[in-house]
C-alpha positions in Angstrom: -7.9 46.8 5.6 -9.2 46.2 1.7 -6.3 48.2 0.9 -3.8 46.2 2.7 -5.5 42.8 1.4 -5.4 43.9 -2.2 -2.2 44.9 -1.8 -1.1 41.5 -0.2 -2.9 39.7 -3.1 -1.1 41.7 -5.7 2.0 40.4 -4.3 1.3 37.0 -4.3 0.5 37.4 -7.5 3.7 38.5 -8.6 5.2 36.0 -6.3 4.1 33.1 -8.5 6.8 31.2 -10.1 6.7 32.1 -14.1 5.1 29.0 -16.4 7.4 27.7 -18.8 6.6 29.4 -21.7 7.0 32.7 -20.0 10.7 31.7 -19.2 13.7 31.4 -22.0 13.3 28.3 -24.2 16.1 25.9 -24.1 16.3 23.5 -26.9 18.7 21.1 -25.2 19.0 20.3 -21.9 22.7 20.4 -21.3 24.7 17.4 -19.2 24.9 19.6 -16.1 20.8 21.0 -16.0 20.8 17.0 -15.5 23.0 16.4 -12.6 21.8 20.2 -11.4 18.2 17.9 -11.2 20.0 15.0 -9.8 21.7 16.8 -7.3 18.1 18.7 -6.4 16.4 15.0 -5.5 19.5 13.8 -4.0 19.6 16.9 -1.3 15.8 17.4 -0.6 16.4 17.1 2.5 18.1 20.3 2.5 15.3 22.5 2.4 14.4 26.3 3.0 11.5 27.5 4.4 8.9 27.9 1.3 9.0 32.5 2.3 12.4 31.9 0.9 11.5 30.6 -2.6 8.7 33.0 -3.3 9.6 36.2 -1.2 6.2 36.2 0.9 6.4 36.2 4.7 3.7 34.6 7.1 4.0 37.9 8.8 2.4 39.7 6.0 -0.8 37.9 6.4 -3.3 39.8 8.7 -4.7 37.8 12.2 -7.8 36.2 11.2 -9.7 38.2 13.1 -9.5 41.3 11.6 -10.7 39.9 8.6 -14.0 39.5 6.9 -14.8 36.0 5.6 -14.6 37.3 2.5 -11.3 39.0 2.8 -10.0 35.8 3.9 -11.1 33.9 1.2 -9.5 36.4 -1.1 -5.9 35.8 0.3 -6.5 32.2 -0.1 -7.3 32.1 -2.9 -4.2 34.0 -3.8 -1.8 31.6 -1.9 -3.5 28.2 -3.7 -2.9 30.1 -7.0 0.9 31.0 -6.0 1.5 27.7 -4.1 0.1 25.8 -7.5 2.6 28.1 -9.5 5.6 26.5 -7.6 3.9 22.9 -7.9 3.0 22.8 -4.1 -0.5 21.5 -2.9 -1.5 21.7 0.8 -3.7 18.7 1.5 -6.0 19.4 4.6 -8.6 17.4 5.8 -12.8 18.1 4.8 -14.6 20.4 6.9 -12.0 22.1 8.9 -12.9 25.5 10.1 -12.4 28.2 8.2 -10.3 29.6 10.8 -7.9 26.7 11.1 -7.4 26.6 7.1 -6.2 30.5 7.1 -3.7 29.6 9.4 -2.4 26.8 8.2 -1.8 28.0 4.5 -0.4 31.0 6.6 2.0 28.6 8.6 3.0 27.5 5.1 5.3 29.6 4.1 7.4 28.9 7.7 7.4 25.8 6.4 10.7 23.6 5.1 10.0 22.8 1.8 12.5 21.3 -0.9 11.6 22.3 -4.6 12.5 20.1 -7.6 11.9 21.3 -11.2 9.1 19.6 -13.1 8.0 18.0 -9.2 4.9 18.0 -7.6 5.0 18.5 -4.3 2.1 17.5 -1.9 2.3 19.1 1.4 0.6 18.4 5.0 0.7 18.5 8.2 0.0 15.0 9.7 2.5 13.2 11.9 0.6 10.1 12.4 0.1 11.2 15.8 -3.5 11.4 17.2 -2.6 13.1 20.5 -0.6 15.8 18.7 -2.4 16.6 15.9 -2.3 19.6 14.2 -5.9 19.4 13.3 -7.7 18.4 16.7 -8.9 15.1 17.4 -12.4 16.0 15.7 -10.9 16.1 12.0 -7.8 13.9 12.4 -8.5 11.8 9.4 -5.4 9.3 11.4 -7.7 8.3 14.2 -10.2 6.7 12.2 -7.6 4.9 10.2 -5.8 3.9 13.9 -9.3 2.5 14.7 -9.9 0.8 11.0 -6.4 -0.9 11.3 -6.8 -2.2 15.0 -9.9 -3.9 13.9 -8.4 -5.2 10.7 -5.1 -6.6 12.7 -8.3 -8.0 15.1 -10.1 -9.6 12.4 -6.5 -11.2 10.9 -5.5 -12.5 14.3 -9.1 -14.4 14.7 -8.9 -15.8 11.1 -5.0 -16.8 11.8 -5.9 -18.4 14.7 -9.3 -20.1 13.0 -7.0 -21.7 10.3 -4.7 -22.6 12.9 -7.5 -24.8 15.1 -8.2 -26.3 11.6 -5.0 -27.1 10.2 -4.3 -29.1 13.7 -7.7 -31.0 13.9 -6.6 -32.1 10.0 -2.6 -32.5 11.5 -4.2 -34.9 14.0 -6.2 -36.7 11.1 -3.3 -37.4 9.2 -2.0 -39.7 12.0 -4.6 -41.7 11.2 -5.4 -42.1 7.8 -1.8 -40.8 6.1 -0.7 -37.3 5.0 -2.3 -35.9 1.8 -0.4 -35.7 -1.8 -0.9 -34.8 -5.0 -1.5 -37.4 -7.6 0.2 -37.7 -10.9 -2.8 -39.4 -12.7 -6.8 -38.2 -13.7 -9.7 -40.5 -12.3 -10.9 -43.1 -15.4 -14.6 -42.1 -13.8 -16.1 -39.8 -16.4 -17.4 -37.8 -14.0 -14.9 -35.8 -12.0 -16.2 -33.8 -9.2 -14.1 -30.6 -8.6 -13.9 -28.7 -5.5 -11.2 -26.1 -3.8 -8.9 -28.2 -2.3 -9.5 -26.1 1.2 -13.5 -27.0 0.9 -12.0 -31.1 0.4 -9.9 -30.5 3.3 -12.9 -28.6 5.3 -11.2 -25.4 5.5 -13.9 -22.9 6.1 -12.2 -19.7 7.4 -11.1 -17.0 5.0 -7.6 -16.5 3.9 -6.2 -13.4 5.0 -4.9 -11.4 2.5 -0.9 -11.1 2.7 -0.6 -8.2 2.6 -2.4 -7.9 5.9 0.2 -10.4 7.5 3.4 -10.3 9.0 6.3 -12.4 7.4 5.5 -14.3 11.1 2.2 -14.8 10.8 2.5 -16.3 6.8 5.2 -18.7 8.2 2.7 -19.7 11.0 0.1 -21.0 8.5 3.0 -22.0 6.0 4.4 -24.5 8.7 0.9 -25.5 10.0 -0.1 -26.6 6.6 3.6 -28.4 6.2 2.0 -31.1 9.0 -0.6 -32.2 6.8 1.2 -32.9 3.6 3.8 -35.5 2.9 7.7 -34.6 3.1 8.6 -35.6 -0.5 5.5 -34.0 -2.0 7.0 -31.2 -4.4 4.5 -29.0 -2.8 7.1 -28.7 0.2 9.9 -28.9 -1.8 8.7 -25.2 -3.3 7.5 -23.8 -0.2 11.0 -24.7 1.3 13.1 -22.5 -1.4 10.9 -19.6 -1.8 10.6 -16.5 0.4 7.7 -16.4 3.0 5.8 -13.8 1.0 5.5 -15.8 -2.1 5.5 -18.9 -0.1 2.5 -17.9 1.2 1.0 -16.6 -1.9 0.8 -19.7 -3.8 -0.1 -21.3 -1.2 -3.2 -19.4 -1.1 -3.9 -20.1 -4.4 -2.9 -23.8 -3.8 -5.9 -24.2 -1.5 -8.1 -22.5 -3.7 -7.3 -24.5 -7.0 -10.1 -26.7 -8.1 -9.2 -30.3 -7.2 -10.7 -34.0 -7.6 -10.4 -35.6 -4.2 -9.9 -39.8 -4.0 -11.2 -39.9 -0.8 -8.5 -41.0 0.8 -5.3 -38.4 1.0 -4.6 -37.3 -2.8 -5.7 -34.6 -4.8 -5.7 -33.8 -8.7 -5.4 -30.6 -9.9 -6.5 -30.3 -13.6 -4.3 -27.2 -14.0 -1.0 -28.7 -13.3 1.1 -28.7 -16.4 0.9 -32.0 -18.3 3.6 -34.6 -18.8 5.6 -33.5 -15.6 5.5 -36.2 -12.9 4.1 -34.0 -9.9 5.1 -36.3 -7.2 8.8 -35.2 -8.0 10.6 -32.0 -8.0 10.6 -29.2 -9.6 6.8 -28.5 -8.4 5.8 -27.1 -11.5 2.7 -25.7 -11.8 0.9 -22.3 -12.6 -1.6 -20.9 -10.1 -3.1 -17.4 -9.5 -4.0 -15.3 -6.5 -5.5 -12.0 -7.3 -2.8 -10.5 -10.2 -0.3 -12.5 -8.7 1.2 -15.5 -10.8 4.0 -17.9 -9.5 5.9 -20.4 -11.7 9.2 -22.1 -10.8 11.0 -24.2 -13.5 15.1 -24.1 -11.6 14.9 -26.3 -8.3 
């Protein structure tokens, strides 16, 4: 059998694709090497199997089970150095049994693969299917990311519907007392006490991140919030011609901007641009949410 896998491991060596340097220089790409790449991305979905690119069948590969663990990890070795040659990478998950790995680098070369000059190509066998996957239930790196996301989606529904309770206790203070606003003017009091503008308003629930949310689930809290703040605020005015996504972005960083409160229903914010009457569109201001920055000049 040491023969046979020498033998084998001699030919995937000369299976490997050659490097560039062993290949015939070209100082100029010509116009049709170009639209011979173009063409390459534009069919990868026409693929071969990858036996057909390097001349190595799976059935050359001995059963497992006739091999020594060392054998094995011999051939393996020689199909990551040929694979890597022809810019493929097989990515399987940690710990798998030895076993499994041989045949699935075996099963490789059965496999569809398109190649593109000069393109990685990173290969595996996951579906996103827990019940069908090719690597048993006890290395399936999907399940514990199907678990992770439930209780993430879990988590965002209970802080949703947390900021939802609060924005209608505040909805229902507002018929009272008078929607909030954003004043055009700084307090004469020479102290001014800042604050987040969602601590004024007694927001205590976290802001989900967006991109944790549905384009529903922003509108929800983007309309929720539109009960508590006065119709021909500028506020509004932005949040009615921008898309949900950024919408909901800056209005994130809206509730989070530091704020002098009057005690009544209007706010100050220190970082709105000077010399622009607020109270009137364009809502003009400059607020940030993580590396996100939103600033609207055209209404």
């Amino acid at each position: 059998m040491q023969r046979y896998v020498d033998q084998l491991i001699k030919d995937l060596t000369d299976a490997q694709r050659r490097s560039p340097h062993e290949e015939p220089s070209r100082k100029n790409d010509s116009p049709e090497d170009t639209f011979q790449v173009i063409d390459q991305f534009l069919n990868l979905s026409v693929t071969i199997p990858f036996s057909e690119h390097c001349g190595i069948r799976s059935e050359q590969f001995p059963p497992y089970d006739r091999l020594t663990r060392k054998q094995a990890n011999q051939i393996l070795k020689g199909i990551k150095a040929l694979i890597f040659s022809w810019d493929i990478s097989l990515d399987l998950p940690a710990n798998l049994p030895h076993e499994k790995v041989y045949s699935l680098y075996k099963q490789l070369f059965d496999e569809k693969i398109g190649i593109i000059e000069g393109m990685h190509m990173s290969y595996d066998y996951c579906e996103q299917d827990t019940k069908e996957c090719p690597y048993g239930s006890k290395y399936c790196g999907c399940l514990a990311f199907e678990l992770e996301h439930a209780e993430k989606k879990k988590l965002v529904a209970q802080q949703i519907s947390e900021m939802r309770q609060e924005l209608h206790k505040l909805a229902s203070f507002t018929q009272k007392v008078g929607k909030y606003y954003l004043l055009d003017h700084q307090s004469t009091e020479a102290e001014i006490q800042l604050s987040p503008i969602h601590t004024w308003l007694n927001i205590q629930t976290e802001f989900p991140w967006w991109g944790d949310l549905s384009e529903d689930q922003m509108l929800l809290v983007i309309n929720h919030f539109k009960q508590i703040w006065v119709d021909n605020d500028g506020l509004l005015n932005w949040l009615d011609h921008v898309d949900t996504v950024p919408g909901y972005q800056q209005l994130v960083c809206f509730l989070n901007a530091e704020a002098e409160y009057d005690g009544a229903s209007g706010f100050y914010i220190p970082s709105l641009i000077k010399g622009r009457s607020i109270t009137l569109d364009p809502f003009d201001y400059l607020l940030k949410d993580e590396n996100v920055y939103w600033k609207n000049l055209d209404f």
